[in-house]
C-alpha positions in Angstrom: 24.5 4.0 -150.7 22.5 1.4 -152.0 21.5 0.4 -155.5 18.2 2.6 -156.6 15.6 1.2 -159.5 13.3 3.5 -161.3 10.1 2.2 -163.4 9.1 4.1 -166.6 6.0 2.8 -168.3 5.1 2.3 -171.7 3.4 4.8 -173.4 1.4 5.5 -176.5 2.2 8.2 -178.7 0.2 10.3 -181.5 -3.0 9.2 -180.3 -4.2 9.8 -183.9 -3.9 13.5 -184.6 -1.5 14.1 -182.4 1.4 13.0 -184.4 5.0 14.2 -182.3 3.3 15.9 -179.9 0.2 14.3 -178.1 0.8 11.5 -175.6 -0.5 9.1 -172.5 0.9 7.0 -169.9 -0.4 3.3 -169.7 0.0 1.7 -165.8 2.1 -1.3 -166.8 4.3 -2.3 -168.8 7.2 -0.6 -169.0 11.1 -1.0 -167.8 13.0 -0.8 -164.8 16.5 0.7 -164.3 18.8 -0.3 -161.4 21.6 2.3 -160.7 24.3 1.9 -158.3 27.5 3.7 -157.4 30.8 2.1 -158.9 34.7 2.5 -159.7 35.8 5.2 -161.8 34.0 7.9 -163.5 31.1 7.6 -166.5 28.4 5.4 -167.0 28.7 2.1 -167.8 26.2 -1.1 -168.1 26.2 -4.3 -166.7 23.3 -6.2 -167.8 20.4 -5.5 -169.9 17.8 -8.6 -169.8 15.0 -8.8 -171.7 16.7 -7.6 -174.7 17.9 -10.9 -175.9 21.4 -9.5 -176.3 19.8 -6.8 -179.0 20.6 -3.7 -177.0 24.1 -1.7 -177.2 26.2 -2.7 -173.9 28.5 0.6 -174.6 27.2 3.4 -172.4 27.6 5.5 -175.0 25.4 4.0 -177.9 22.2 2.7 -175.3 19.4 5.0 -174.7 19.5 4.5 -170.9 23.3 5.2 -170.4 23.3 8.9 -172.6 20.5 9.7 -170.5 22.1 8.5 -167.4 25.7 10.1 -167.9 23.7 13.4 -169.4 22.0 13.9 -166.1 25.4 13.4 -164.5 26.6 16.5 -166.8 23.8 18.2 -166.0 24.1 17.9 -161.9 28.3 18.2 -162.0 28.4 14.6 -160.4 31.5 12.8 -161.5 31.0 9.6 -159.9 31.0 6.0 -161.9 27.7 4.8 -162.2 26.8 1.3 -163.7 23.3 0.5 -165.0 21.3 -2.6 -165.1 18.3 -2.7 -167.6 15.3 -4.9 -167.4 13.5 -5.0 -170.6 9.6 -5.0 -169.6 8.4 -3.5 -173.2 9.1 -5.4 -176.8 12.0 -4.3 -178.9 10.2 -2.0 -181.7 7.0 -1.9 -180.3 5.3 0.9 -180.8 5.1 1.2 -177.2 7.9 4.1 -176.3 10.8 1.4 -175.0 13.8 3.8 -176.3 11.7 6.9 -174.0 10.9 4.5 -170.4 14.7 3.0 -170.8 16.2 6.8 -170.5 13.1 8.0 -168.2 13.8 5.1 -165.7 17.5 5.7 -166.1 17.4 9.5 -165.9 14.7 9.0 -162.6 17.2 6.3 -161.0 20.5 7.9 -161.3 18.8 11.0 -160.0 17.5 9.7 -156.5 21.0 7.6 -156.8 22.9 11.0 -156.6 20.8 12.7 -154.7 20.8 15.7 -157.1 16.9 16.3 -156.5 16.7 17.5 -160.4 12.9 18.9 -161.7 11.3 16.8 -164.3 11.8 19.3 -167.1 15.4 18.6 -166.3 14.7 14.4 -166.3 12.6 14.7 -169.2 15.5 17.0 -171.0 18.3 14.3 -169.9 15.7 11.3 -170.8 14.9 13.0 -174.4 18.5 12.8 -175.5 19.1 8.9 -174.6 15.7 8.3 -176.8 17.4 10.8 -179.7 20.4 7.8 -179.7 18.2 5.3 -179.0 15.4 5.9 -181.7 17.3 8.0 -184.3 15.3 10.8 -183.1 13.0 12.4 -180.5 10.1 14.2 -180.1 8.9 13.8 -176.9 5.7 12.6 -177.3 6.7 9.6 -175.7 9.2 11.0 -173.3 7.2 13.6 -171.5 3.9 11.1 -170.6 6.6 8.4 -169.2 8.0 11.4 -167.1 4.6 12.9 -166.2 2.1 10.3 -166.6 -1.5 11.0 -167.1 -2.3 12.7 -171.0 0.1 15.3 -172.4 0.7 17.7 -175.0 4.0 18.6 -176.0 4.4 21.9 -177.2 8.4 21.8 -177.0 10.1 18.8 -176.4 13.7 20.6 -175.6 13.4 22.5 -173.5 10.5 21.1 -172.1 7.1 22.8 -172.6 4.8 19.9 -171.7 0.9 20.6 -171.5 -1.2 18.3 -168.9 -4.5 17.4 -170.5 -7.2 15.8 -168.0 -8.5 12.7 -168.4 -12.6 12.3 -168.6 -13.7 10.0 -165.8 -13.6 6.2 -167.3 -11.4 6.7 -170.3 -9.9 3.5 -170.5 -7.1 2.3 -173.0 -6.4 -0.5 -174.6 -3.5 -1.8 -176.2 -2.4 -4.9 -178.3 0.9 -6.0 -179.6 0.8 -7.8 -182.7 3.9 -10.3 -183.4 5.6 -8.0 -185.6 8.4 -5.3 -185.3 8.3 -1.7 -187.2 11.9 0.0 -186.4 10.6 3.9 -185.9 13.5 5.3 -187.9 12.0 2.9 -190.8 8.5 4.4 -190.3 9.3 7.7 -190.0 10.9 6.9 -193.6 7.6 6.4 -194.7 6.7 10.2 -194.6 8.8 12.1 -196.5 9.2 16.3 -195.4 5.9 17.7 -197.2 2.3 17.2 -196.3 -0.7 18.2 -198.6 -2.7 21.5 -197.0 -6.1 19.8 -197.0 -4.8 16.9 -194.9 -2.6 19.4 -192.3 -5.6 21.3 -191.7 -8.1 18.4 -190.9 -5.2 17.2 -188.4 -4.8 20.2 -186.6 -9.1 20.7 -186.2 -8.8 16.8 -185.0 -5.9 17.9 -182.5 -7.9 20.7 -181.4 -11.4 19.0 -181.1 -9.7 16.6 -179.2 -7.4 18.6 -176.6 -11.2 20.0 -176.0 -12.8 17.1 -175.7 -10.9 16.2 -172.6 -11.1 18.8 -171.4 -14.9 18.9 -171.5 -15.8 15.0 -171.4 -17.2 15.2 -174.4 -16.6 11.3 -175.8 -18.6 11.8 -178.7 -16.3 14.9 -180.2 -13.6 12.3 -178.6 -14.3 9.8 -180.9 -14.7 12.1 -184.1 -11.2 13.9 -183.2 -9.1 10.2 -182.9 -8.1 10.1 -186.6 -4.4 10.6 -188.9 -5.0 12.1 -191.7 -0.8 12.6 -191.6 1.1 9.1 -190.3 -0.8 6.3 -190.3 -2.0 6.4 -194.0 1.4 6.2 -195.1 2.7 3.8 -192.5 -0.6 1.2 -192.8 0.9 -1.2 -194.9 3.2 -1.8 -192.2 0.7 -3.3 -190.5 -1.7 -5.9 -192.2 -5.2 -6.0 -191.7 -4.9 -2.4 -190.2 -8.3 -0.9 -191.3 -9.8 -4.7 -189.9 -8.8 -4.3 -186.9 -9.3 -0.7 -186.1 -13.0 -1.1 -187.3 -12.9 -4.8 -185.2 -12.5 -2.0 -182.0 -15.2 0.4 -183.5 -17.9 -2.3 -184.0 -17.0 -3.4 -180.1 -17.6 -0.5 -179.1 -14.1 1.7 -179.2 -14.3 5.8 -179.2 -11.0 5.6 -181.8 -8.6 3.1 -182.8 -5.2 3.2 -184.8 -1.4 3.7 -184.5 0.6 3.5 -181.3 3.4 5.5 -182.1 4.6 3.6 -185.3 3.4 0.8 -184.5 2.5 -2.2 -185.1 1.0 -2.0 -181.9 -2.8 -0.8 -181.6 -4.8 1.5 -179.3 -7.9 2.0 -178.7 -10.0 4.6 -176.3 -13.0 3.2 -174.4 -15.6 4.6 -172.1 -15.8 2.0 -169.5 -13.4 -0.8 -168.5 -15.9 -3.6 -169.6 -16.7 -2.2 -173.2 -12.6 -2.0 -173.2 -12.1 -5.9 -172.1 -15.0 -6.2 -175.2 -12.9 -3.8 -177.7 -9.9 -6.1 -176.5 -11.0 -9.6 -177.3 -12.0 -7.8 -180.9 -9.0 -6.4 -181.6 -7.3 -10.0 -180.9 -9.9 -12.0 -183.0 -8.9 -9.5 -186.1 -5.4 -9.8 -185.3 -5.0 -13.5 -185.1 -6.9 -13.1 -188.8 -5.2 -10.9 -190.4 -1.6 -10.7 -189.1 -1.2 -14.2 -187.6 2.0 -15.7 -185.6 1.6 -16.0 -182.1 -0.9 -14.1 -180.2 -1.0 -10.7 -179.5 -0.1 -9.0 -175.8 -3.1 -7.0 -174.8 -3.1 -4.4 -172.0 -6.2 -2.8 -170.8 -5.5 0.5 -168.5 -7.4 3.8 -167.5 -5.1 6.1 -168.1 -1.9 6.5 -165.5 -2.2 9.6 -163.9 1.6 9.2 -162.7 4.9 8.2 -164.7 8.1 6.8 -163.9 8.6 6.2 -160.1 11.4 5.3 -158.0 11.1 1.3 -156.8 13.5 0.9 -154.1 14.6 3.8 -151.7 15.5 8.0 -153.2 18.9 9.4 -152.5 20.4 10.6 -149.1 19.3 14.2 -150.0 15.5 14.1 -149.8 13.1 13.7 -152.2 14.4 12.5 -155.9 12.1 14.6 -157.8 11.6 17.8 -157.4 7.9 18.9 -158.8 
């Protein structure tokens, strides 16, 4: 059988209100996952590039090899596996790198085996590598890299995963700052207890917004993209934070803030010119106020697919089943 590789792209995750649960897929970049058959039984890795040697080698401690060896467990396949792991998304990011490691894994050892598994199995497999790799997981990252297109997550395990239509032009960008923000660091930031007054103005955002798309209404869109939970206490993470976001309102942005936990930036457009506008914005205030080299910007409708296998599925038929 030959070797099998799996993409997973990156994803961005709270989407303002949203915080743990709201989601979308991006169409590049994201990380690829090369499984092929080998001696022995388990998981192992043999190369992870991109990483510059940062990533755990041991199977056991990466994000890609729990999920891998998990789906094993799951399917009753006892059959060595080794993983190579290209890197396509920055190391604490923002961007969901833990979640498309163990999605890509998860989707290539599947078609490898030939075990046909259903996504809310993948994603299930692919949500405990991100709990290793991360220090925790929520799915809000997972389930668009399984999925793609815009998702809620109602349960992350067992999956209960809510597909959210996309309005006709929504269009995302994304920048990357020269900075890191390790999640488990951010999430530190929070503490357990959130005032009432700023819980309920989340959850009418969350809701305003899951009806927004639903209706197309960019104008409730844009009022509904706001964190009244994460992002105030995570912002001094990020310098020049309120700059930039209103750098991407000015240009013409629907929202702007928080990928995840950052420091990476989003922003929801209507249009993919007035989003290659929001993104030279967003640059200009980043160069100002964060400096080092400059940012990586992606501009991308919204994916209405997520991970995918690269090279040929398994000897049993298809390697997802739907």
């Amino acid at each position: 059988m030959e070797p099998v590789t799996a993409f997973a792209p990156a994803t961005v995750s709270n989407v303002g209100c949203g915080f743990d649960v709201l989601g979308f897929a991006l169409h590049e970049p994201g990380d690829a996952v090369t499984a092929a058959f080998a001696g022995g039984a388990g998981v192992r890795i043999d190369d992870i590039v991109g990483d510059d040697g940062r990533l755990p080698r041991d199977a056991r401690k990466n994000t890609a090899g729990v999920a891998a060896q998990t789906l094993l467990d799951a399917v009753g396949d006892r059959r060595g596996v080794a993983l190579t792991i290209r890197k396509g998304l920055p190391l604490s990011s923002g961007l969901g790198g833990s979640a498309a490691s163990a999605v890509a894994a998860a989707f290539a050892v599947n078609a490898l085996v030939g075990a046909g598994a259903s996504l809310e199995t993948l994603m299930a497999c692919a949500f405990e590598g991100e709990r290793i790799g991360a220090g925790s997981a929520h799915g809000d990252n997972i389930a668009p890299a399984v999925y793609g297109g815009f998702v809620l997550v109602r349960v992350p395990n067992p999956p209960d995963v809510v597909r959210l239509p996309v309005p006709a032009g929504l269009t995302a960008v994304v920048v990357h700052p020269d900075l890191e923000i390790e999640t488990a660091r951010a999430r530190a930031l929070l503490g357990s207890e959130v005032p009432l007054g700023d819980a309920i103005r989340q959850w009418a955002n969350l809701g305003a917004l899951v009806d927004a798309l639903h209706r197309g209404d960019f104008d409730l869109l844009a009022r509904a993209i706001e964190d009244t939970i994460a992002e105030p206490r995570r912002a001094p993470l990020v310098p020049g934070l309120a700059a930039i976001k209103r750098a991407a309102i000015d240009a013409g942005a629907l929202g702007s803030g928080l990928s995840g936990s950052g420091p990476s930036l989003f922003a929801l457009c209507r249009g993919i010119e007035t989003a290659r506008r929001v993104a030279r914005a967003m640059t200009a205030a980043i160069v100002e106020h964060i400096g080092g080299r400059a940012p990586d910007v992606y501009v991308s409708p919204i994916a209405p697919t997520g991970a995918r296998i690269l090279s040929p599925a398994g000897p049993k038929g298809p390697a997802v089943q739907v």
